[in-house]
C-alpha positions as CSV (number, residue, x, y, z in Angstrom):
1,X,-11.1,4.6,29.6
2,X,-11.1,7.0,32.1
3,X,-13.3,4.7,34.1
4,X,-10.5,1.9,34.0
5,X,-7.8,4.3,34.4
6,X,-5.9,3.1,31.2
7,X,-4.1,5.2,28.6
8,X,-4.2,4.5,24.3
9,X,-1.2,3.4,24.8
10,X,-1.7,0.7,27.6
11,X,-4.7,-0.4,26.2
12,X,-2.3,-0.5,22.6
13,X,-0.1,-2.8,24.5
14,X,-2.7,-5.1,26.0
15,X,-5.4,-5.6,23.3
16,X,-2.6,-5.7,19.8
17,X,-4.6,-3.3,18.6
18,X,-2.8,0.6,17.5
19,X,-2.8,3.0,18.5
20,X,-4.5,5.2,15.8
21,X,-7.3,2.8,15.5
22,X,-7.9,2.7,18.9
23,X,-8.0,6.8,18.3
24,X,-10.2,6.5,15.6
25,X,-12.8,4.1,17.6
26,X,-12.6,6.6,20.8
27,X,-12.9,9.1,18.8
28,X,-16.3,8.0,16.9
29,X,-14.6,8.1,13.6
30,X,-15.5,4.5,12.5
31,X,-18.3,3.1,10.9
32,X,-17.5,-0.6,12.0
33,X,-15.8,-2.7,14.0
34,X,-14.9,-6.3,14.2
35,X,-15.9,-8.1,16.6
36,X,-12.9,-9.9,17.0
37,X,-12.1,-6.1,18.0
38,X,-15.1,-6.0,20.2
39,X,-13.6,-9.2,22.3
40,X,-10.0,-8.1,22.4
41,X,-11.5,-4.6,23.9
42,X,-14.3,-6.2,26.5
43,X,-11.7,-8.6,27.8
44,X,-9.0,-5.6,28.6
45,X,-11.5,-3.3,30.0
46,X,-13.2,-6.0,32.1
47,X,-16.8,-5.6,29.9
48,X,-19.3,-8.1,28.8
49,X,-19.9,-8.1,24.5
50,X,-23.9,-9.4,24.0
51,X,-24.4,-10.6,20.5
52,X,-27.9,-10.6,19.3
C-alpha cells in the first residue's frame, strides 16, 4: 500500500471491503481469501490476479 500511496481507509472506500478485514489481510491474519476479494483488491491497486 505504501507503494500506491493509499490508506485502509481509501482502499475501504474504493474496494467495499472494511476496514478490519482489510487489517486482518495486511496484517497476515487470514488463512483465506476470496477471490472475488482478490479482484476487488488487484483492480484498486492497479495489479494483475493469475489463476492457476
Amino acid at each position: 500500500m505504501r507503494i500506491r500511496n493509499i490508506t485502509l481507509t481509501e482502499l475501504s472506500e474504493k474496494t467495499g471491503l472494511t476496514i478490519s478485514n482489510l487489517s486482518n489481510i495486511k496484517n497476515n491474519r487470514i488463512t483465506s481469501i476470496r477471490f472475488s476479494t482478490l479482484e476487488k483488491l488487484c483492480k484498486v491497486l492497479d495489479c494483475n490476479l493469475v489463476i492457476f
